[in-house]
C-alpha positions as CSV (number, residue, x, y, z in Angstrom):
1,X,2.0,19.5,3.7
2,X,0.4,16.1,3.4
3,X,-0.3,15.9,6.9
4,X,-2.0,19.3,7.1
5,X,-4.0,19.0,3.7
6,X,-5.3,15.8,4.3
7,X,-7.6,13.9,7.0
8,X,-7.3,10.3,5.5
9,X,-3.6,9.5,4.0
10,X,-3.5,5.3,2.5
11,X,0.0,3.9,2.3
12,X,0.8,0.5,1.5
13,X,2.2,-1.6,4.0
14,X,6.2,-2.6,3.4
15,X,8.0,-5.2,5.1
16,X,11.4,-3.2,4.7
17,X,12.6,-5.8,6.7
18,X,11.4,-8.9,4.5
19,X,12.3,-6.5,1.3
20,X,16.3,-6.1,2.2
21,X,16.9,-9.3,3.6
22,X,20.2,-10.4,2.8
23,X,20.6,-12.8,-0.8
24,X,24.0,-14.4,0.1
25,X,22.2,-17.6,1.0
26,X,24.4,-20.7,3.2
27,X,27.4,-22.7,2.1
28,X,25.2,-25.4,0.3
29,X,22.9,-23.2,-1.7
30,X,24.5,-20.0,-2.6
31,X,22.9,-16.7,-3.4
32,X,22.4,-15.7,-7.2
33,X,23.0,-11.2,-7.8
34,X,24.5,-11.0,-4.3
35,X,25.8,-7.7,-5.4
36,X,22.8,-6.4,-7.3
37,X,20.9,-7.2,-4.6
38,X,23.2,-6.0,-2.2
39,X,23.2,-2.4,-3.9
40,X,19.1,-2.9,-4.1
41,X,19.2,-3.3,-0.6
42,X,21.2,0.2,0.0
43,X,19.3,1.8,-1.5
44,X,15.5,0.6,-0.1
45,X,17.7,1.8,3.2
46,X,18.5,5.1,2.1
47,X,15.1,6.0,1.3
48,X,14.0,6.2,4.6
49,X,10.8,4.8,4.5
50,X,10.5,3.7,7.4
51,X,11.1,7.1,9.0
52,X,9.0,8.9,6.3
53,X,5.9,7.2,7.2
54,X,6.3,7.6,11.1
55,X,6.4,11.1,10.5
56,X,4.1,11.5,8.5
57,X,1.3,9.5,11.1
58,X,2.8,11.8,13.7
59,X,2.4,14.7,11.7
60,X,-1.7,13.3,10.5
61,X,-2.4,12.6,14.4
62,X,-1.0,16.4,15.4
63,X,-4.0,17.5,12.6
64,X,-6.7,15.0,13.8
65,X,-6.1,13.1,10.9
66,X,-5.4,9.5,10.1
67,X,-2.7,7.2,8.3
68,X,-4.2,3.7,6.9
69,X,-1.8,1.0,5.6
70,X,-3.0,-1.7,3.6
71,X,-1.7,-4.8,2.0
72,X,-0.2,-4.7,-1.4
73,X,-0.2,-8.1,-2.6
74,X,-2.0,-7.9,-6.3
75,X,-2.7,-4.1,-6.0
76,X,-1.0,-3.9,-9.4
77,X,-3.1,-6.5,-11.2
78,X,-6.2,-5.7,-9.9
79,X,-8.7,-3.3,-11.8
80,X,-9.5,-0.3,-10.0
81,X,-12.5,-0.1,-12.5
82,X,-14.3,-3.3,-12.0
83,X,-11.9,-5.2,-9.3
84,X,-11.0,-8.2,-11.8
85,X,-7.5,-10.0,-10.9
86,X,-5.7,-10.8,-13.1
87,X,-1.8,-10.9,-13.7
88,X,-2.1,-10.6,-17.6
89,X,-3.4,-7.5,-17.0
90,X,0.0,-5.8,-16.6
91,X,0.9,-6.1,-20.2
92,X,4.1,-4.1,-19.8
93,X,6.1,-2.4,-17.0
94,X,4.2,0.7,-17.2
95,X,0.6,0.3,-18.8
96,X,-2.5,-1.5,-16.9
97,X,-5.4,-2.8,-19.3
98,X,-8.3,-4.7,-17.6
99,X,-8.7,-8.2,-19.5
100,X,-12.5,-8.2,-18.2
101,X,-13.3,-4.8,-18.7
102,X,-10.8,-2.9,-21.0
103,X,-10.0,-0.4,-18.5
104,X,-6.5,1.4,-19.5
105,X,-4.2,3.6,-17.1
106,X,-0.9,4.0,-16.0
107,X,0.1,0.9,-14.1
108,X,0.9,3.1,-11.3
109,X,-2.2,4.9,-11.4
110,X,-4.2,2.7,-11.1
111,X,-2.2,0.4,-8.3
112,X,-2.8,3.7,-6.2
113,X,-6.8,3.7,-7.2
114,X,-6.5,0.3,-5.7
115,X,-4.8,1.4,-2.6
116,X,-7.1,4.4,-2.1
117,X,-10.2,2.3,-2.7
118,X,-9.3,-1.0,0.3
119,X,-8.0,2.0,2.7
120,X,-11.0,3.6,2.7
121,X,-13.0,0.4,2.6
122,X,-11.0,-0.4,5.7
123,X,-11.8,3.0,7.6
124,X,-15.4,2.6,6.5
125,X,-15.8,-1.1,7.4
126,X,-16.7,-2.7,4.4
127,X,-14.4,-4.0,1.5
128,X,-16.1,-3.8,-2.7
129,X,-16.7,-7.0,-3.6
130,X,-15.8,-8.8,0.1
131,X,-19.4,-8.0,2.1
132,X,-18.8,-6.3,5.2
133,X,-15.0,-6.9,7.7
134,X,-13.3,-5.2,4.8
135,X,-10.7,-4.3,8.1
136,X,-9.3,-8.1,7.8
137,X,-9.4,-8.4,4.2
138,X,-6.9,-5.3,3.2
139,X,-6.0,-3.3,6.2
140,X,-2.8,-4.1,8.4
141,X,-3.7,-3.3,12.1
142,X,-7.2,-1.3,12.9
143,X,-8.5,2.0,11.3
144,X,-9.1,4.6,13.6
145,X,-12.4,7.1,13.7
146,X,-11.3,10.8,13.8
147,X,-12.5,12.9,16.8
148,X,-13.7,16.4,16.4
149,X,-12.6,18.9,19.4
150,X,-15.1,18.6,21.3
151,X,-14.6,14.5,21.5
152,X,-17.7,13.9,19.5
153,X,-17.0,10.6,16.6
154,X,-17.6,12.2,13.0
């Protein structure tokens, strides 16, 4: 459904990899929550990210549409409002108030404003706030122009 209804879809870029590395550490520094992070680590596996996202690019490029990933590092205490870092901003697990501009949301919400607004900086070329080369300041490999039929860039 996603892949038909939409022409531009913005994920965030995991390192699924980096994220279930293994906690049990060596003989001389030991791992802390082994088997909390072990059961963590099941489950990031069962989810099937990974897969997810593939098809859903295959699915995008099938309907001449496009999958962006960007970087997530401080998506969730940056404002989507006025763009102001800052980690006190994430007062609680759940709400996001802007200590420079007051803006309130979800704290999920708004991460995915954040997301929305560097992938679509990246596929236009420019970043808010970062000038122009917005490509190498959030988006992780290169954004691709859509082609109509007749091979014509839109």
């Amino acid at each position: 459904m996603i892949g038909r209804n939409h022409s531009v879809v913005v994920v965030e870029h995991l390192r699924i990899q980096s994220m279930t590395r293994s906690s049990r550490g060596t003989i001389e520094r030991p791992g802390r929550n082994v088997s909390g992070k072990a059961r963590l680590n099941r489950s990031i596996l069962s989810m099937g990210w990974g897969k997810g996202e593939r098809m859903l690019a295959y699915k995008l490029q099938a309907n001449s549409g496009i999958l962006i990933r960007v970087l997530a590092a401080y998506s969730s205490q940056t404002c989507a409002s006025c763009g102001h870092v800052a980690a006190e901003s994430r007062r609680s697990r759940d709400r996001f108030q802007c200590v420079a501009c007051g803006h309130a949301s979800s704290a999920d919400t708004n991460a995915a404003q954040v997301l929305l607004a560097r992938g679509l900086a990246a596929h236009s070329g420019t970043a808010p706030g970062h000038g122009v080369a917005g490509r190498e300041a959030f988006a992780v490999g290169q954004a691709e122009k859509r082609r109509a039929a007749s091979g014509a860039i839109e």
